[in-house]
Z-matrix of the N, CA and C atoms (Angstrom, degrees):
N
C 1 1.447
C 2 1.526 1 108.88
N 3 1.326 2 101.40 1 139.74
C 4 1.621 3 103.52 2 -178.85
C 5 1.485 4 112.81 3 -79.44
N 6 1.737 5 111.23 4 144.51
C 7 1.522 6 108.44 5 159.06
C 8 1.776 7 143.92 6 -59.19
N 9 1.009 8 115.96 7 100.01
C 10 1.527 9 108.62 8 175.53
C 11 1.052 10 108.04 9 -57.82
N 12 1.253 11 133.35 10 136.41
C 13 1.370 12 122.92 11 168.85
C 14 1.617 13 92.26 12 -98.00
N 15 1.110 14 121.18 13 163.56
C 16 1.273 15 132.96 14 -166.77
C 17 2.104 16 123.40 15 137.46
N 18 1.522 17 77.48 16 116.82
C 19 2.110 18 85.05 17 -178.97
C 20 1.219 19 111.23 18 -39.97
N 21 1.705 20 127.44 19 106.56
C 22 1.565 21 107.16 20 135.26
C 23 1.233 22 125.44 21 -52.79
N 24 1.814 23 109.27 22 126.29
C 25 1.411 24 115.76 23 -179.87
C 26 1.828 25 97.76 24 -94.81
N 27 1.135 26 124.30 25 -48.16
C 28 1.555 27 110.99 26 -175.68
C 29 1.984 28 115.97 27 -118.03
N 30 1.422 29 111.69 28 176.41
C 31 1.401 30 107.36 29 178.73
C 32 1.372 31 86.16 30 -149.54
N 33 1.313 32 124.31 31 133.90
C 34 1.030 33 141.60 32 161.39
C 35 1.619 34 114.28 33 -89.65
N 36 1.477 35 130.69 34 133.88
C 37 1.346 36 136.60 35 -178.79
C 38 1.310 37 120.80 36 -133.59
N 39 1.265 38 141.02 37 141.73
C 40 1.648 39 145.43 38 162.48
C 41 1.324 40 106.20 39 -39.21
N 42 1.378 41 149.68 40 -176.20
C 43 1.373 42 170.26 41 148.40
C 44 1.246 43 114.38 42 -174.15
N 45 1.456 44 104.12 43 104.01
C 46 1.459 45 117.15 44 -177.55
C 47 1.889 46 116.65 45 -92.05
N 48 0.976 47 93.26 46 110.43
C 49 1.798 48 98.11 47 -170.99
C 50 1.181 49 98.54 48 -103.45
N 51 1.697 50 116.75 49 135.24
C 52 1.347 51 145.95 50 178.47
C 53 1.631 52 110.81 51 -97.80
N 54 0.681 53 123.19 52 104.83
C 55 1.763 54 144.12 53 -159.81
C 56 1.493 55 101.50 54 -93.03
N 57 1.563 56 131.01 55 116.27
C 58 1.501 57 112.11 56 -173.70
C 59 1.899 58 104.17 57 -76.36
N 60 1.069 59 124.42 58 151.89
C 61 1.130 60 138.43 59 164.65
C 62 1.143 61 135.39 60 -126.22
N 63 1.205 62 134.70 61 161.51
C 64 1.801 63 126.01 62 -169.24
C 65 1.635 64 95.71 63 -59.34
N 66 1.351 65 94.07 64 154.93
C 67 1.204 66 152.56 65 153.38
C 68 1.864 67 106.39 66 65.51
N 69 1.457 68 107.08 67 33.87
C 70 1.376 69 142.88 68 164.74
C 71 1.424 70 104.26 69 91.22
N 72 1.440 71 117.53 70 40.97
C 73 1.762 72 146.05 71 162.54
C 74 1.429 73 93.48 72 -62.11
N 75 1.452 74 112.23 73 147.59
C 76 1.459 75 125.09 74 142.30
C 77 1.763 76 98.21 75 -121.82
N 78 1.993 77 102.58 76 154.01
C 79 1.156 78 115.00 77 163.90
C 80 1.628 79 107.10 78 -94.91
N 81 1.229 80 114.59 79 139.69
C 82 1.446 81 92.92 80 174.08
C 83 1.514 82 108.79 81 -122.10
N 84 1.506 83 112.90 82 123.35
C 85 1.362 84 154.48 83 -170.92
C 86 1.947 85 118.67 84 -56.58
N 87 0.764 86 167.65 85 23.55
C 88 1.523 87 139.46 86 -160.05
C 89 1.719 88 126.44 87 -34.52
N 90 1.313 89 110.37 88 152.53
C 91 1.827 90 113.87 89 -167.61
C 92 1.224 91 79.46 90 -142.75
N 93 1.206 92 117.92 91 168.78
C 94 1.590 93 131.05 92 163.39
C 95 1.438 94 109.36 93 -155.82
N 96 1.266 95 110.10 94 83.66
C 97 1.769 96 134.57 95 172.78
C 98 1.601 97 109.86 96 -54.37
N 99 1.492 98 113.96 97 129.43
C 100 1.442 99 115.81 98 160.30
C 101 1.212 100 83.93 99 -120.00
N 102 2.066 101 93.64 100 146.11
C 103 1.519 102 103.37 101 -178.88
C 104 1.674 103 84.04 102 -137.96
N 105 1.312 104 92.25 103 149.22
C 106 1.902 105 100.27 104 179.55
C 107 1.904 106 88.20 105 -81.50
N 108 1.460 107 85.80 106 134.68
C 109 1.790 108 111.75 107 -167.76
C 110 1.507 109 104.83 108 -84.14
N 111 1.102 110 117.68 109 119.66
C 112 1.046 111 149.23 110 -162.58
C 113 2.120 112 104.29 111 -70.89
N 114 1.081 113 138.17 112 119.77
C 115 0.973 114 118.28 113 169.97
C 116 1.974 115 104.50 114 -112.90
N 117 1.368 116 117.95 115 -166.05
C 118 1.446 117 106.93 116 -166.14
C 119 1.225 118 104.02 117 -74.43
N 120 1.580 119 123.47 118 -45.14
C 121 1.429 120 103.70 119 -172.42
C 122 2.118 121 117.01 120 -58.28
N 123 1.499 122 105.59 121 -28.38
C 124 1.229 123 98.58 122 172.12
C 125 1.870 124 131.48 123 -70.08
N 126 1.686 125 77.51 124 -20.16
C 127 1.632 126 81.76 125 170.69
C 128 1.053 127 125.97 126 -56.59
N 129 1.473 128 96.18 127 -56.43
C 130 1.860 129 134.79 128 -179.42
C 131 1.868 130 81.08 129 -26.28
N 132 1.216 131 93.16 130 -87.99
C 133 2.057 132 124.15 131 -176.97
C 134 1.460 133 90.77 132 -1.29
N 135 1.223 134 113.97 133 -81.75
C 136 1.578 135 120.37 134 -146.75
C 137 1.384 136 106.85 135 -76.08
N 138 1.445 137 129.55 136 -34.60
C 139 1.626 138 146.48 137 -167.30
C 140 1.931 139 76.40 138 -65.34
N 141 1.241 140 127.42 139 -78.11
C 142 1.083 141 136.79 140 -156.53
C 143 1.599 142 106.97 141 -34.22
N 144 1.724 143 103.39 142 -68.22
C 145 1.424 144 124.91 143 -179.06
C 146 1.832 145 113.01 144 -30.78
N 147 2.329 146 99.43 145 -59.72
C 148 1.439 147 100.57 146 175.15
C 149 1.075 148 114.55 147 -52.54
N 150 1.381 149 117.88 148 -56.95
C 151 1.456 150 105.71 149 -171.78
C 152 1.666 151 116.58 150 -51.75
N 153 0.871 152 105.35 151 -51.02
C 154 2.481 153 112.97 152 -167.04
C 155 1.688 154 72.13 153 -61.62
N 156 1.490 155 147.41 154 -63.25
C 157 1.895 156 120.89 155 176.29
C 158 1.128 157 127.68 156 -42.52
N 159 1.576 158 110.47 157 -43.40
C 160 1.303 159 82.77 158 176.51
C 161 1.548 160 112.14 159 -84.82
N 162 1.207 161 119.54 160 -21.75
C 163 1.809 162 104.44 161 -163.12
C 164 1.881 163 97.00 162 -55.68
N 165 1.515 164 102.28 163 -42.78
C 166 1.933 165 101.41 164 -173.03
C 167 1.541 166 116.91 165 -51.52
N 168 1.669 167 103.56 166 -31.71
C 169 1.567 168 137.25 167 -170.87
C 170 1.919 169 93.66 168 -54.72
N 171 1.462 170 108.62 169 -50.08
C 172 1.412 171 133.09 170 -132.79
C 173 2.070 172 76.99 171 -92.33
N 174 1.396 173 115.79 172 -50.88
C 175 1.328 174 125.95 173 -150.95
C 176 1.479 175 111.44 174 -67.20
N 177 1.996 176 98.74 175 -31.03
C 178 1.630 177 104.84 176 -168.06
C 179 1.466 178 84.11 177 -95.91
N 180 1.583 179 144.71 178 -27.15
C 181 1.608 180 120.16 179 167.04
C 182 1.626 181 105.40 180 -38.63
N 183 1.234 182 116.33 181 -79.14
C 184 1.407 183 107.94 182 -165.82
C 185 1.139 184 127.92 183 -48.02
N 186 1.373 185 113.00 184 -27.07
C 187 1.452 186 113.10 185 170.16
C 188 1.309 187 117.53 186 -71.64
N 189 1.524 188 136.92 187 -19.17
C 190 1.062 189 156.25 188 -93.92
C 191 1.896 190 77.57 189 -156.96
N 192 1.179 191 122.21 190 -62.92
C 193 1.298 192 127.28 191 -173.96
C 194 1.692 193 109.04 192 -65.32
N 195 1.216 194 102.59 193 -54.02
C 196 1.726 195 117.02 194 -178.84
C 197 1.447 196 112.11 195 -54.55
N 198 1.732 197 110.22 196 -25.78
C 199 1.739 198 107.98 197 175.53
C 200 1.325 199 103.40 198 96.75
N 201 1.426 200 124.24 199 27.08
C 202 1.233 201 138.79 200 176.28
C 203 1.130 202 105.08 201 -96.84
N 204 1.515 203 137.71 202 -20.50
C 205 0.893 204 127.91 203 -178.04
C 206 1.686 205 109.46 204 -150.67
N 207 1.591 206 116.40 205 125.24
C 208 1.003 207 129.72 206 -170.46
C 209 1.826 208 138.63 207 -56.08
N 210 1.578 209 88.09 208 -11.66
C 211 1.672 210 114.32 209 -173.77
C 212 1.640 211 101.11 210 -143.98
N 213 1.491 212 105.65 211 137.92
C 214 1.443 213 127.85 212 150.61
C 215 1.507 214 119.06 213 -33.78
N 216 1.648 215 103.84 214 101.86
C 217 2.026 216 90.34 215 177.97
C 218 1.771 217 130.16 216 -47.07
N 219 0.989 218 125.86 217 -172.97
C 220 1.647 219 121.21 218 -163.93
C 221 1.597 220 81.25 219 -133.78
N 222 1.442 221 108.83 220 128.83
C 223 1.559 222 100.96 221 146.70
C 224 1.240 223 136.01 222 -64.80
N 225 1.202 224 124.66 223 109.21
C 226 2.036 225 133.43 224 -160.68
C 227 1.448 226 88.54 225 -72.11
N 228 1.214 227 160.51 226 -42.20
C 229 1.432 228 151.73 227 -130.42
C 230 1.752 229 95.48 228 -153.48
N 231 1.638 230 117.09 229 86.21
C 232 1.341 231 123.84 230 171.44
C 233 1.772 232 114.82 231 -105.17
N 234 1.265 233 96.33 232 167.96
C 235 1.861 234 98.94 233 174.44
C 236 1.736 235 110.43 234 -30.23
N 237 1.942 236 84.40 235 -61.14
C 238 1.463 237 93.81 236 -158.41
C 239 1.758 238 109.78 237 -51.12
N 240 1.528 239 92.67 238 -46.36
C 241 1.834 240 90.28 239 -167.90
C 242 1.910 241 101.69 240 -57.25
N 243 1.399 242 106.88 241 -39.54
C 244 1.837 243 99.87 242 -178.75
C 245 1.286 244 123.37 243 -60.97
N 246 1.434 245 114.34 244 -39.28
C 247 1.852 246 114.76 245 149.18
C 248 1.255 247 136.96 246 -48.92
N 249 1.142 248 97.23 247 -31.45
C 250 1.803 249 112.94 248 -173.99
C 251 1.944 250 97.05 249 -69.10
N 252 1.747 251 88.64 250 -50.24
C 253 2.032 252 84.28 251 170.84
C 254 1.597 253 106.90 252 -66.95
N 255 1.244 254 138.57 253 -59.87
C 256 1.196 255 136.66 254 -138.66
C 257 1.525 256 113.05 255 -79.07
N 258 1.601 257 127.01 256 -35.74
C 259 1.298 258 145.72 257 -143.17
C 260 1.523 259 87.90 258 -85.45
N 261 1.240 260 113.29 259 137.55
C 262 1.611 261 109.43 260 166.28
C 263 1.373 262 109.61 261 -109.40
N 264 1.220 263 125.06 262 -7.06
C 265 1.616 264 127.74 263 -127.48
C 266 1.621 265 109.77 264 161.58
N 267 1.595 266 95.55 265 116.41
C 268 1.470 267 94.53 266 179.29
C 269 1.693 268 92.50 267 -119.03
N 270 1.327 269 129.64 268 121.02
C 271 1.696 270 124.70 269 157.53
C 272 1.389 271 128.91 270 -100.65
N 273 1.524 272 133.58 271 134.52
C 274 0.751 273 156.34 272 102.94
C 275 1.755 274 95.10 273 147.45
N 276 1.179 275 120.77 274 85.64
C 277 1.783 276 152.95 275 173.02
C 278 1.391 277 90.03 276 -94.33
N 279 0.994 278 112.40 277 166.15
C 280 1.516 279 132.11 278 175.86
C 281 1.635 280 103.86 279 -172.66
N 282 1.628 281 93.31 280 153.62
C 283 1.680 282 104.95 281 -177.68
C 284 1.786 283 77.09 282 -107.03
N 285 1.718 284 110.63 283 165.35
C 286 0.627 285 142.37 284 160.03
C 287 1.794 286 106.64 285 -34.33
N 288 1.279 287 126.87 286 -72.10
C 289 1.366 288 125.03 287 179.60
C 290 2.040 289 101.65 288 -60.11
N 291 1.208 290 127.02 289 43.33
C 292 1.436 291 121.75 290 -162.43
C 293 1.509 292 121.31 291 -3.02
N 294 1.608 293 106.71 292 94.15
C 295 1.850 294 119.80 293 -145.86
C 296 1.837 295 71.81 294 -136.11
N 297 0.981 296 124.98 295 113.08
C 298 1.988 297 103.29 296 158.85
C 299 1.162 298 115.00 297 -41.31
N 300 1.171 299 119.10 298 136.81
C 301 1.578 300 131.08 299 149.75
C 302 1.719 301 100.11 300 -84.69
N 303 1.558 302 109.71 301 131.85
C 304 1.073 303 106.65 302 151.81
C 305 1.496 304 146.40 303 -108.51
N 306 0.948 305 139.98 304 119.05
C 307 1.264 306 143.97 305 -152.38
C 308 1.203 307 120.03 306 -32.58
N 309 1.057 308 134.08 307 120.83
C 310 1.838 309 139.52 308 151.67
C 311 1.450 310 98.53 309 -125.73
N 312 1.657 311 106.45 310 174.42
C 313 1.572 312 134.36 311 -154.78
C 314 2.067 313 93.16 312 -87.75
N 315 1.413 314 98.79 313 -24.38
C 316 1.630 315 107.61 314 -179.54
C 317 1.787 316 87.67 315 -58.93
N 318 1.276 317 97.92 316 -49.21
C 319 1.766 318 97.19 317 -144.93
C 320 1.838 319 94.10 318 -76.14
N 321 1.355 320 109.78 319 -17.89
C 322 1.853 321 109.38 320 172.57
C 323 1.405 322 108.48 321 -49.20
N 324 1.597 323 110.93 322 -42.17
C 325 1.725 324 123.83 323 -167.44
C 326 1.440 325 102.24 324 -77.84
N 327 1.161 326 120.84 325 -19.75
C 328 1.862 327 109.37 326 176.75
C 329 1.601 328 100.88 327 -97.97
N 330 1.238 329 121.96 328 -23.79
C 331 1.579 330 121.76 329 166.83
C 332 1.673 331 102.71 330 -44.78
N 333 1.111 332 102.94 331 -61.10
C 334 1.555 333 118.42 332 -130.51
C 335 2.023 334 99.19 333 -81.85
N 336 1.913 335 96.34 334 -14.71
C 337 1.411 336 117.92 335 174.81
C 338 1.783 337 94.25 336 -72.72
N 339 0.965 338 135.30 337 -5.62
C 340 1.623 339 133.33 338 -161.25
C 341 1.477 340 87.80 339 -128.81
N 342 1.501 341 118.83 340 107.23
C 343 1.312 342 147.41 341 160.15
C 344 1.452 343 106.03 342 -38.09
N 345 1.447 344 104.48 343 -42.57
C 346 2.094 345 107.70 344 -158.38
C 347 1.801 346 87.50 345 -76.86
N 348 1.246 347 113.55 346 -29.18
C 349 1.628 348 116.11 347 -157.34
C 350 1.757 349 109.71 348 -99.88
N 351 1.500 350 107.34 349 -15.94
C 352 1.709 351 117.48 350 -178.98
C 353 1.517 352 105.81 351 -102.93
N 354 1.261 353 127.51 352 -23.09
C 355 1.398 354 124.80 353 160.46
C 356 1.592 355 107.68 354 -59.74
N 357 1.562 356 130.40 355 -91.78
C 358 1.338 357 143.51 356 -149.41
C 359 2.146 358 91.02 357 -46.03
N 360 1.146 359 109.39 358 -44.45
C 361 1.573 360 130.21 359 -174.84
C 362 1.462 361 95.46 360 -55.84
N 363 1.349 362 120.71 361 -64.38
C 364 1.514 363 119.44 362 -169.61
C 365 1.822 364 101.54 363 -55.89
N 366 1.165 365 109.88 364 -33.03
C 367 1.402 366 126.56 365 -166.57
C 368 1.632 367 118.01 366 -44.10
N 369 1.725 368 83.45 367 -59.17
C 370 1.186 369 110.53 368 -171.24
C 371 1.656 370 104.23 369 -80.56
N 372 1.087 371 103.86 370 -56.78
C 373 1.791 372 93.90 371 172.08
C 374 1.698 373 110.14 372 -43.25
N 375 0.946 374 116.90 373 -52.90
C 376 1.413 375 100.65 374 -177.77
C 377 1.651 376 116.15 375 -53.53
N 378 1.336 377 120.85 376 -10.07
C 379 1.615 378 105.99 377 -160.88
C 380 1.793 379 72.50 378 -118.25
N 381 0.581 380 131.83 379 -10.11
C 382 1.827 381 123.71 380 170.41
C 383 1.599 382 104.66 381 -87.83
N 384 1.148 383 115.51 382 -11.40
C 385 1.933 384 118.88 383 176.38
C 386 1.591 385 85.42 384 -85.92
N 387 1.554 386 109.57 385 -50.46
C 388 1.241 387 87.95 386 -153.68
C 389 1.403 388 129.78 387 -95.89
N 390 1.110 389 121.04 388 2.21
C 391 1.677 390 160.20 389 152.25
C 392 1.253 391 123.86 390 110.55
N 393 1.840 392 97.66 391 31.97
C 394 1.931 393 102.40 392 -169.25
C 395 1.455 394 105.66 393 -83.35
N 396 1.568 395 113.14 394 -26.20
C 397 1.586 396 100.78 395 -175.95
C 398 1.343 397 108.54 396 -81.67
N 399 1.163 398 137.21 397 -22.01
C 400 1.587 399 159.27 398 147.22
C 401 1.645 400 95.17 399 -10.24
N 402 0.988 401 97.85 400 -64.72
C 403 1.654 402 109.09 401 -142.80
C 404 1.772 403 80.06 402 -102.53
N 405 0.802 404 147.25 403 -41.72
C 406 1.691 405 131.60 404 169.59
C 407 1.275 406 105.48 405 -73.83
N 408 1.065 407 159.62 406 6.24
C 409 0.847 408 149.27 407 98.47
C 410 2.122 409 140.11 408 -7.29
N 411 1.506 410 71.19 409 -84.97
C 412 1.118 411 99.20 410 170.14
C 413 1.404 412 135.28 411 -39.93
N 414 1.510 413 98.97 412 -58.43
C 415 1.731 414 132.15 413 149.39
C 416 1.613 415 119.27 414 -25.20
N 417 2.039 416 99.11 415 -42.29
C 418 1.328 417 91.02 416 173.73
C 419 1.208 418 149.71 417 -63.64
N 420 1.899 419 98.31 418 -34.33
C 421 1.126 420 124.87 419 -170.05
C 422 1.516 421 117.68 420 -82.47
């Protein structure tokens, strides 16, 4: 089969969330994340960004330690804010009456309040920074 050349703009992925349940049960959940697909120069972009956060991250500790500075620094560049860019599409939320919820960046911040749902998420963003779900993906097709 011949190559198209042509930009992937999105990748859709599984995210399996483990739900705690009585008596140290998990339910386990399906999500199906589209994330706008990353190509190298965008990689380049963001790899660059974490790093210049953390080195500033790294600069106000010491200052921060020495008594130069009165408060604990904030990480400027977190999961949530890199999801909030990357996520196009969150599927299959449900309200209690099973109604879809549909995704907005509000509803990223009550995700991201749920430990079981901001871990597997951080997870996956990292292998979408770094182009492993890209390419497993990819692999499939």
């Amino acid at each position: 089969m011949a190559f198209i050349v042509k930009p992937i703009e999105t990748l859709k992925l599984p995210l399996i969330i483990h739900v705690p349940a009585e008596l140290g049960k998990f339910e386990k959940h399906d999500l199906v994340v589209t994330w706008k697909y990353l190509d190298e120069d965008a990689r380049k972009t963001i790899t660059d960004e974490l790093n210049a956060s953390r080195r500033e991250y790294n600069t106000q500790m010491k200052a921060f330690g020495a008594g130069e500075r009165d408060e604990p620094p904030q990480i400027d560049l977190n999961d949530k804010k890199l999801c909030a860019r990357l996520i196009v599409n969150i599927e299959g939320m449900l309200t209690p009456d099973n109604e879809e919820i549909p995704y907005t960046t509000d509803m990223l911040d009550q995700l991201f309040k749920m430990n079981y749902v901001a871990k597997p998420l951080g997870e996956q963003l990292l292998s979408i920074i770094n182009g492993v779900a890209a390419i497993k993906e990819l692999e499939k097709n």
